[in-house]
N, C-alpha and C positions, 0 to 999 in steps of 0.2 A: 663286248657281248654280242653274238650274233643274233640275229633276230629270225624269228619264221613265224611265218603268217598263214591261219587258217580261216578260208571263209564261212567256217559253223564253228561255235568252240563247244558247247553242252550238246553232245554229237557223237555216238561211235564213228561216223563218216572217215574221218585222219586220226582217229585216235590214236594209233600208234606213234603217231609224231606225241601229241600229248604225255604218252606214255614211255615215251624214252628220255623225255622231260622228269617225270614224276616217278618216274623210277631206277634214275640217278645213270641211265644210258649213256646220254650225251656228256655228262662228268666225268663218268668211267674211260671215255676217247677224250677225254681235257679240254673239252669244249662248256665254254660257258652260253648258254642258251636261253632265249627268254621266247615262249608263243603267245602269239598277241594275235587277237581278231583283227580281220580286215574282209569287209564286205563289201562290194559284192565279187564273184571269183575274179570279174576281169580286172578289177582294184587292186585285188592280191598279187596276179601277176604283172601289171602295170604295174606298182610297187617294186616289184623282183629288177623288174628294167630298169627302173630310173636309179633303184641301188636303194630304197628305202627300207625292206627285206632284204636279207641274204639267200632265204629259201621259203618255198611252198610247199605245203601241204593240202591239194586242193584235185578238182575232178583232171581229167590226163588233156581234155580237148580244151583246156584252159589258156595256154600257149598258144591257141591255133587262132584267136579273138587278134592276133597284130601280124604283120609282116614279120617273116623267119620262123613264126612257130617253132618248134622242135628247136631246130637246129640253135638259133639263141634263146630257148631256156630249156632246156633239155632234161628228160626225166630219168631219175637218177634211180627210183625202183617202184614198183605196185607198192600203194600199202594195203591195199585189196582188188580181187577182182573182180569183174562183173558191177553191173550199175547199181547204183547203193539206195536210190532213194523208192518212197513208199505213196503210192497214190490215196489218200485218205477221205472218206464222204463224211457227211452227217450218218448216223447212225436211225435214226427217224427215217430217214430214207430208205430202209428194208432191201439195199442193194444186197447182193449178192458176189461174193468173192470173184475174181476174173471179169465179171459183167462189167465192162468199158462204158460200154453206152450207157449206162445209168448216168455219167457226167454230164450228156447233154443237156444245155438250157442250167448249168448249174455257172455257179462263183470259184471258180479254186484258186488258193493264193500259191505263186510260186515265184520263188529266185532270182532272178538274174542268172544265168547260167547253164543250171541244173532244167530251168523252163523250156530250153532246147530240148533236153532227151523227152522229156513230158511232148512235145508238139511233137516230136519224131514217134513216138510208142501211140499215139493217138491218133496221128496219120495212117499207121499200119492198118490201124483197125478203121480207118474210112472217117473220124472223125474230125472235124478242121479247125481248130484252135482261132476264136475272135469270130466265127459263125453260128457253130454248133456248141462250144462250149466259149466260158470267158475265164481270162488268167487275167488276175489281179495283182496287186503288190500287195505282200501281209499289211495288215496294219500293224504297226510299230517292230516292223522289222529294219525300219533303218535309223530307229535309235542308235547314240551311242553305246557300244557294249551289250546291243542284244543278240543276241544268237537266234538264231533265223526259225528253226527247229519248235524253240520255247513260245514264241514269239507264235506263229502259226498254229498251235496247240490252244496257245490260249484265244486266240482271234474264232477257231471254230466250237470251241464250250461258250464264249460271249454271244454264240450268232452273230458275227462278223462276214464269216466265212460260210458255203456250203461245204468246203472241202480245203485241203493241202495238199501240196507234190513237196517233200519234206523228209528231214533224216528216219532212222529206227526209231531214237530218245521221241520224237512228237509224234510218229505214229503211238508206239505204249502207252506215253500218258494220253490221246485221247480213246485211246482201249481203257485204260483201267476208269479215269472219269466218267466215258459212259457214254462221252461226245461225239463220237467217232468210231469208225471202221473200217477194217484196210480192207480198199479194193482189187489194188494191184502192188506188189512186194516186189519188183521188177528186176530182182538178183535170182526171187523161184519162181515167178510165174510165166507164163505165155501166152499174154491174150489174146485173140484167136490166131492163136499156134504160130507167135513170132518169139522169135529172141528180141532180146531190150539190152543187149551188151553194148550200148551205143557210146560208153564212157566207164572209167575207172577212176580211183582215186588216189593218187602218187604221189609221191616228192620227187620236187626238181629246185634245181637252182640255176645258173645263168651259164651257158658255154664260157664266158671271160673266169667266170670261177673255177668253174673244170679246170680250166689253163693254168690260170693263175695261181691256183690253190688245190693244187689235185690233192694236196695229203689230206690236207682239213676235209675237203666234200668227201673223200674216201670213210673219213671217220665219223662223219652226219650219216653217210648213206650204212655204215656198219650198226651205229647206236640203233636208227629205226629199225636195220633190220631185225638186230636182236629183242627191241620192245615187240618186235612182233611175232618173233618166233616164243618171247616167253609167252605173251598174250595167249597164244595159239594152246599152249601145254599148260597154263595156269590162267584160265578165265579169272578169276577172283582176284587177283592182282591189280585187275583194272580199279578196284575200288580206294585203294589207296593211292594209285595213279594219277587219279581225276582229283585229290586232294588239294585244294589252293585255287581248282580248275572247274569245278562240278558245283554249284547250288546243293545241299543237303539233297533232297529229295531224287534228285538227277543222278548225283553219286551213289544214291542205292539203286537204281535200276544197273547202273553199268556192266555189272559183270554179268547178268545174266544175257544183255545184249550182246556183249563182247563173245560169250560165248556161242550164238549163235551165227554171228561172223565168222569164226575163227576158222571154219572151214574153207573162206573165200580167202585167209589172209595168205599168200602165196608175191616174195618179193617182185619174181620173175615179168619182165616187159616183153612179152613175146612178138612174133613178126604179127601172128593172125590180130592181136589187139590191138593194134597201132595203125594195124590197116585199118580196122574199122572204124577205129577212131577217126582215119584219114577220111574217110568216105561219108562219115556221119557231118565231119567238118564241111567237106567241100557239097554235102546236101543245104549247109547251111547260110553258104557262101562264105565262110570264116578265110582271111587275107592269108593266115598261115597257115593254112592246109594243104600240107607235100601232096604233089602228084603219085606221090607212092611211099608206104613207110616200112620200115624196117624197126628192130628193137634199139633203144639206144642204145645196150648195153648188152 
């Protein structure tokens, strides 16, 4: 059984890997697959390395956290593009949609990972992450089996949190709760008139697999892509997708999520993305960040 690892599960973020799962993709190319969480991203692809996973489902600058980046864990397609997650406040707050600086002097809980782009997009706007605002760890995000998303939605309706940097699924539920509102949605907005493309969300598996295994990863990378092309043409699909995978309440929001991604879901790992990617890494100091990137594929 091959294993793939995503680091959010109750999450449009990779859902397409979930959903080539749950919608008999990965069986249809005879592959027997199981996804399993594994938090936080650099765990996931640490994992991928030491050979605990066979593949990821996780943001693209994921790889770039060790020496070789790319090149030893190589990304096999987009499973969307543009940066996925949602900057969320207290709703008490009377922020104002794109207003950045409302953050300041607040609490927002964020990732391991994903907290890069968030310190990159808040940079832009002049704001300095650990000065001007504080990033916290969620509380009881690194339970076992919590999903990151869930986990943060509920920390800011407890008053835990002022805010999250977090998937779609925990922006809505603290929309529909009453606890929350999205500030920054950083796939549409641009706050004070930057792009936020600083990361995507992919699958990869290991160069030695490529080698090793070209038919098999040919037929991983074929399963997602068709969970995401159906995705794309049949939103609604996701809801029996997320079956075995989704919380009740979570598997009803999905497809209306899904459908609102479906315009970002595009396989293709272009040159202009991977630079950025490269560029965002080496803003980061990340070990495996090419001096220059091309598509892998």
């Amino acid at each position: 059984m091959l294993k793939i690892a995503v680091p959010d599960m109750v999450s449009p973020s990779y859902f397409p890997v979930v959903a080539a799962s749950g919608l008999g993709f990965f069986a249809d190319e005879g592959l027997d697959v199981y996804v399993d969480l594994v938090y936080p991203l650099a765990e996931a692809y640490q994992q991928l390395r030491d050979g605990r996973v066979d593949y990821v489902g996780g943001a693209a600058h994921g790889p770039l956290y060790q020496s070789g980046g790319w090149e030893t864990c190589p990304l096999l397609c987009a499973l969307s593009h543009g940066m996925y997650w949602f900057l969320v406040v207290r709703r008490d707050l009377g922020a104002s949609r794109g207003d950045v600086d409302a953050v300041r002097g607040l609490r927002i809980g964020a990732a391991p990972g994903p907290r890069e782009g968030l310190i990159a997009m808040l940079a832009d706007a002049g704001i300095e992450a650990g000065r001007d605002v504080e990033l916290v760890t969620v509380p009881g995000s690194r339970q076992p089996d919590a999903s990151f998303g869930l986990a943060a939605a509920t920390a800011l309706a407890d008053g835990r949190l002022d805010g999250f940097w977090a998937n779609g699924m925990a922006a809505r539920i603290a929309e529909l709760d009453g606890s929350g509102t999205v500030l920054v949605d950083a796939r549409r907005d641009t706050p004070h008139g930057r792009r936020t493309d600083y990361t995507f969300a992919a699958f990869g598996t290991t160069a030695e697999r490529v080698r090793d295994r070209p038919e098999e990863v040919e037929r991983a990378r074929r399963a997602v892509i068709a969970a995401q092309r159906t995705l794309r043409e049949e939103p609604d699909l996701a809801t029996e997708a997320a079956r075995g995978y989704f919380p009740d309440r979570e598997r009803a929001l999905i497809a209306d999520l899904i459908r609102v991604d479906a315009p970002f879901y595009d396989p293709a790992v272009t040159a202009p993305m991977t630079s950025t990617v490269a560029s965002f890494g080496h803003s980061l100091g990340l070990p495996g960040a090419p001096a220059s990137a091309g598509p892998n594929h």
